[in-house]
PADRENLO-734226 format. One record per residue (C-alpha): x negated, y, z negated. Coordinates in steps of 0.5 Angstrom, whole numbers, padded with zeros to 4 digits, always signed. Each point is the difference from the previous one (the first is absolute). Layout:
! residues N
XYZ;...
! end
This chain:
! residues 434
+0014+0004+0004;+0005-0004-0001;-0003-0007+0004;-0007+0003-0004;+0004-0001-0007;+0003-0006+0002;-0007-0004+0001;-0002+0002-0007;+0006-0002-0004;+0000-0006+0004;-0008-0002-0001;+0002+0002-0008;+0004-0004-0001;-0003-0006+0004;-0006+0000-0004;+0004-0003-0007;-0002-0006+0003;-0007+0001-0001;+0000+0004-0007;-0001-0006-0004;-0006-0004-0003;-0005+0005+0000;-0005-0002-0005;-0004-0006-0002;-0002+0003-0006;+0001-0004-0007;+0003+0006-0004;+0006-0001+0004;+0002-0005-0004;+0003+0005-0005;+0006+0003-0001;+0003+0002+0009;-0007+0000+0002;-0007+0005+0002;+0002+0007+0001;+0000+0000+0008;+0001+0007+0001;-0005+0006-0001;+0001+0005+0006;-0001+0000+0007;-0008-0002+0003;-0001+0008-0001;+0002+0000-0007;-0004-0006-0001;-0005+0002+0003;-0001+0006-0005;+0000-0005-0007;+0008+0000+0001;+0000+0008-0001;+0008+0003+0003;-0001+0007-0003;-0001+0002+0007;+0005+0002+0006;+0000+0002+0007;+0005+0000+0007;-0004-0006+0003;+0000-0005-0005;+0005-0004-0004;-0001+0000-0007;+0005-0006-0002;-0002+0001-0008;+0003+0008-0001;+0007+0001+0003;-0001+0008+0000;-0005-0001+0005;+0006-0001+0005;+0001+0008+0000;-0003+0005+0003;+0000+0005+0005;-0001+0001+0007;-0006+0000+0003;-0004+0007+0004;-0005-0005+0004;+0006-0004+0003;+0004+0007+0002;+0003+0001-0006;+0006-0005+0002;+0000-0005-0006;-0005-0005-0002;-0002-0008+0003;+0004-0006-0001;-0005-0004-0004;+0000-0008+0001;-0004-0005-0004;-0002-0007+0000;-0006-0003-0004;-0003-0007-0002;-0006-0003-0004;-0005-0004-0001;-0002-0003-0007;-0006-0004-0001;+0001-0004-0008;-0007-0002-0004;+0003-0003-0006;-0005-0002-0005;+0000-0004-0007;-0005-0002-0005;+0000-0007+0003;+0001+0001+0008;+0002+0005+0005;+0003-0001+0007;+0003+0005+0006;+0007+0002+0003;+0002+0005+0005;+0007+0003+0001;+0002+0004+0007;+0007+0004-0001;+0005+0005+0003;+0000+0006-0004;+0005+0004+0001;+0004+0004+0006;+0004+0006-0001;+0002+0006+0004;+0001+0008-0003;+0006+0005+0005;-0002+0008-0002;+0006+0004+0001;-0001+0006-0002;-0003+0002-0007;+0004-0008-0001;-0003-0007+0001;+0002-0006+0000;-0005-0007+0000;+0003-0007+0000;-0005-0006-0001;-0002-0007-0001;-0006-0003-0005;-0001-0006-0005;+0001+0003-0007;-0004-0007-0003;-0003-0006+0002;+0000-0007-0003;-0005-0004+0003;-0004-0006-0004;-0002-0007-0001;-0003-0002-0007;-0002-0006-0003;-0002-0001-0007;-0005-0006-0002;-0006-0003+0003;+0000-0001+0008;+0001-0006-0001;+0005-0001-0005;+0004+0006+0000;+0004+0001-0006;+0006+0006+0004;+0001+0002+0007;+0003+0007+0001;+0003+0003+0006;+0003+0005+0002;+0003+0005+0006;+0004+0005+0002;+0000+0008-0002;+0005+0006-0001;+0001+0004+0007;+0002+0008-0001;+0004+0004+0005;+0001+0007-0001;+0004+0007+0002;-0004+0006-0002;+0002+0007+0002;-0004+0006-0003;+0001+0008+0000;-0005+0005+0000;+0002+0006-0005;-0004+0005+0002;-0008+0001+0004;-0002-0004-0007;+0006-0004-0003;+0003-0007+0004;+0004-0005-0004;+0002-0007+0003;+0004-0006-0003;-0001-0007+0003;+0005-0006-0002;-0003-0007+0001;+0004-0007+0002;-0005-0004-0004;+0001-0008+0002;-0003-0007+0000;-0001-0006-0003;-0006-0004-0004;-0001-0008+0001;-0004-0002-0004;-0001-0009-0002;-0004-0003-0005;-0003-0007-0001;-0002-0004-0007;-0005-0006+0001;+0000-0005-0003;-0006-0005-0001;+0001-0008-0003;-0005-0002-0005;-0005-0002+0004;+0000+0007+0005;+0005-0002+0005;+0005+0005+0002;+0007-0003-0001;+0005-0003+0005;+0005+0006-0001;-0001+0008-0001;+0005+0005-0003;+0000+0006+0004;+0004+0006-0001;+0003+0006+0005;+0002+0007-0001;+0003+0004+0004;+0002+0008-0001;+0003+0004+0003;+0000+0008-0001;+0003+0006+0003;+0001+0007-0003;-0001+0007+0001;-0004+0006-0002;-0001+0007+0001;-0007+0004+0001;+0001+0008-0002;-0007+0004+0002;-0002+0006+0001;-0006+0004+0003;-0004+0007+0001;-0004+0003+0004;-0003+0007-0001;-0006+0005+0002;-0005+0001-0005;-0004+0004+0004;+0000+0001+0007;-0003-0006+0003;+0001-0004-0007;+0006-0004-0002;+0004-0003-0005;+0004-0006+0000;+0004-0004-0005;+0003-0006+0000;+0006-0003-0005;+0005-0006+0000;+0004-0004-0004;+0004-0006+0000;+0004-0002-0005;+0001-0007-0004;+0005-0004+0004;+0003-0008+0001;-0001-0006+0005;+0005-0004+0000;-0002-0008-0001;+0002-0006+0003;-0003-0006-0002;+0000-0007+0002;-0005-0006-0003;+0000-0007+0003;-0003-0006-0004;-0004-0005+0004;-0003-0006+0000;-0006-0001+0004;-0005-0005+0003;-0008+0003+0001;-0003-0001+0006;-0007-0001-0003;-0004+0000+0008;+0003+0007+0001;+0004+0002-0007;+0006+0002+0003;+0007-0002-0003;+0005-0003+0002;+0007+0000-0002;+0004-0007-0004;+0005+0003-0002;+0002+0007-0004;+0006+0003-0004;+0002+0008-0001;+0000+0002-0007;+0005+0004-0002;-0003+0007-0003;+0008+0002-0001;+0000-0003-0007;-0007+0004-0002;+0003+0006+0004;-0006+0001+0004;+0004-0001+0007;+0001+0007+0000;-0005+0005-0003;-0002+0007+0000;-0007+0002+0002;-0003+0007-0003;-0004+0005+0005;-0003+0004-0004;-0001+0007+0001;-0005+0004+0004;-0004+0006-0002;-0005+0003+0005;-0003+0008+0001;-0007+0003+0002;-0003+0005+0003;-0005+0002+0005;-0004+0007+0005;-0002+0000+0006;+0000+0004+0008;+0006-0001+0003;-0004-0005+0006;-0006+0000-0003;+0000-0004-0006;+0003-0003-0005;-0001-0002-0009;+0004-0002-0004;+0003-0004-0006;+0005-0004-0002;+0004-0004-0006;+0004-0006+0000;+0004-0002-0006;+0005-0007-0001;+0004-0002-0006;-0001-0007+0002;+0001-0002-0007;+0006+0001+0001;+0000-0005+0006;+0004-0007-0002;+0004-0006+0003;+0001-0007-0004;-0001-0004+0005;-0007+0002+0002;-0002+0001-0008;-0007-0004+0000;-0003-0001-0007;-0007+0002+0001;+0002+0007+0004;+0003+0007-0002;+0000+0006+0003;-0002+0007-0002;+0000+0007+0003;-0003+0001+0006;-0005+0005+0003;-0004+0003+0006;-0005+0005+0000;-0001+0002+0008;-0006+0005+0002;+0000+0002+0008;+0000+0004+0005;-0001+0001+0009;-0005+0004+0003;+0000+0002+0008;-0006+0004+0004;+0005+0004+0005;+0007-0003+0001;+0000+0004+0006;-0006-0002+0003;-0001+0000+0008;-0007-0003+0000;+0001-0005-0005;+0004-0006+0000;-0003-0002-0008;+0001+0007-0002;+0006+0000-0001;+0001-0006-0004;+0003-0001-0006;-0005-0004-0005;+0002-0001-0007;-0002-0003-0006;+0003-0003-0008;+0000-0003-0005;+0005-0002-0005;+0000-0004-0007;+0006-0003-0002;+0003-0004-0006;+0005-0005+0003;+0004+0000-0006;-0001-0008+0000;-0003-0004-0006;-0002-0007+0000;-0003-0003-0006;-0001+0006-0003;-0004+0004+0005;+0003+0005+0004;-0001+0000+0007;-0003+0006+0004;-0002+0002+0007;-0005+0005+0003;-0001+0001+0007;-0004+0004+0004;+0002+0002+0007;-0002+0004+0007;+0004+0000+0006;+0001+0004+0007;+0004+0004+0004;+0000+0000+0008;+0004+0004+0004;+0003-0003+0006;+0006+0002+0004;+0003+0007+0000;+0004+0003-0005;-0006-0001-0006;+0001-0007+0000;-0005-0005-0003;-0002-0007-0002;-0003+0000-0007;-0004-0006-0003;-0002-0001-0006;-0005-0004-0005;+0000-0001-0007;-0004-0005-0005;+0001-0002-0007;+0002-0005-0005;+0006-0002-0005;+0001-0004-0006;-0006-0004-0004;-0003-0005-0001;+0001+0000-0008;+0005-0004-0003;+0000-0006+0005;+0002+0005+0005;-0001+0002+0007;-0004+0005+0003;+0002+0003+0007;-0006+0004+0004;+0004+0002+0006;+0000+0004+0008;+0005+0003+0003;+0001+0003+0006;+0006+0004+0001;+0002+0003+0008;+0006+0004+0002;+0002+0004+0006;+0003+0007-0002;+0004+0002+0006;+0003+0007+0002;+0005+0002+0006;+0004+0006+0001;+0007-0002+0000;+0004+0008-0002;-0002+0004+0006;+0004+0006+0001;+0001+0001+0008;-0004+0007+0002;+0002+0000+0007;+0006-0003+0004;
! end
């Protein structure tokens, strides 16, 4: 047991290295960066819907999912060890009124672990939080006006532990170590008379980082309506909390590669941000509201519906205020659910297949040049046992868009493909004969 634990802390906390520039999307650009996380693949899979709870999947959302009791397939002993990595694929098409072009991200999800130890659980785990990750330019191809790149994103490391009350009640609480750093640079061109970019640029560097920590309280029911019909509700709540921010800005001066428009250093100076006190500023998390509900039959099939609300108008940091940008209140509305033939089928490996199917329409909470940038995606997925103990292997799809093309801005038509394996092994064995 102690060697199977040691493996997944170690490959946890190797994966820090690979959480970082996990999008290619221009509204990174805004505020720390693209919301990163939006569950698990089996989450996703289901439009982003988390209501739903079970003994042999991770739900890295809802800290209440961690409690349970024990389990009569597998003797009454306890429930499984549950390990969980996932990553990604993302395909971007953005579009404007003038061109269009294409880019594509591949990423490490996430990597956690929950421990059952009696009606207690414990989950631990690593995950980006958000992404940064652009490269803009303003003017004609040929004569740019401003360059603008950006990398980076903000990491979350969590410690949950969840309780169940009683047959229908379990409550959990997760803290999260949020940390990361944002570097972001920018170029303004400028041209002579005669449309000849000038020897000498001036570039601009701005480094953050940001480190702070938060709580997420959640809370789940699940009861009989009938005798095969059962009731499941989801409810979490994370409160407004502070980034700690340091920050770093450094001025340069630069001459243009006009063959291949890389730049190349002359001579730089760091700008002290002390006397405008922005050295050290407070990033706001805003709070976080969500609650649903859903029917099904206990392994069978599964609906429900959930709401997500964010005061992101409360989200605030002067050294990432931007003119022509402000953030609002932030929603989603997810519709999901899962359907399986036969879990236990003998005959038939596809039926006992979870497949599933979402969709979701969110307001980001951004808001650029008057227009509010909204999300809508549609989702499908599949769940393929492997092993023993109900392990899986789970894929899942989903298309969609983000953004505008109103105002002058960008709109993204996006693929993603989400992969993750849920894997289970039974480590608290009580010995039945010496």
């Amino acid at each position: 047991m102690i060697k199977k634990l040691a493996v997944v802390l170690i490959a946890i906390f190797t994966y820090s290295s690979y959480a970082q520039e996990g999008t290619s999307s221009p509204y990174s650009f805004y505020g720390i960066g693209s919301l990163k996380f939006k569950g698990t693949a089996e989450n996703r899979s289901m439009g982003g819907l988390s209501i739903y709870t079970d003994s042999i999947h991770m739900n890295l959302r809802n800290p209440a999912s961690y409690g349970g009791q024990n389990l009569s397939s597998l003797g009454g002993e306890n429930r499984p060890v549950k390990f969980t990595v996932g990553g990604g694929y993302s395909g971007l098409n953005l579009k404007t009124d003038a061109s269009e072009g294409a880019t594509s991200t591949t990423t490490f999800d996430y990597l956690a672990v929950g421990i059952p130890v009696g009606k207690l659980g414990f989950g631990l785990g690593l995950l980006p939080y958000t992404s940064v990750g652009y490269n803009i330019e303003s003017g004609e191809p040929t004569m740019p006006v401003n360059r603008y790149n950006g990398n980076g994103g903000l990491n979350k490391a969590f410690f949950a532990i969840g309780y169940q009350l009683n047959k229908n009640f379990s409550v959990g609480v997760d803290a999260n170590y949020n940390f990361g750093n944002i570097q972001n640079n920018a170029i303004e061109f400028v041209y002579t008379g005669e449309g000849e970019l000038v020897q000498y640029q001036t570039k601009e560097e701005n480094r953050s980082d940001l480190s702070g920590l938060n709580y997420n309280f959640g809370l789940t029911y699940k009861g009989k309506l009938t005798d095969k019909l059962e009731l499941t509700s989801g409810f979490t709540y994370t409160p407004k909390s502070d980034l700690n921010s340091l920050n770093d800005r450094v001025i340069s001066t630069v001459i243009i590669n006009t063959a291949t428009g890389s730049d190349v250093v002359v001579n730089s100076i760091e700008e002290s941000l002390v006397e405008q006190g922005l050295d050290e500023t407070n990033q706001v998390l805003p709070s976080k509201l969500s609650f649903g509900l859903g029917i099904g039959v206990p392994k069978k099939w599964f609906m429900g519906a959930e709401y997500t609300s964010q005061k992101t108008s409360e989200f605030s940091n002067r050294i990432f205020n931007i003119e022509n940008a402000s953030f609002e209140d932030a929603n989603t509305f997810a519709l999901g659910g899962f359907y399986i033939p036969k879990y236990n089928s003998l005959s038939s490996y596809w039926s006992r297949a979870v497949y599933r199917a979402g969709v979701r329409f969110e307001n980001t909470g951004l808001n650029i040049n008057t227009e509010s940038i909204n999300e809508f995606g549609i989702s499908f997925g599949v769940g393929l046992p492997v092993g023993q103990v109900f392990s899986n292997a789970n894929i899942g799809f989903e298309i969609g868009k983000r953004g505008t093309t109103n105002q002058n801005l960008i709109q993204e038509n996006f693929f993603n493909v989400n992969i993750s394996l849920s894997l289970n092994d039974i480590w608290f064995v009580k010995k039945k004969y010496d």
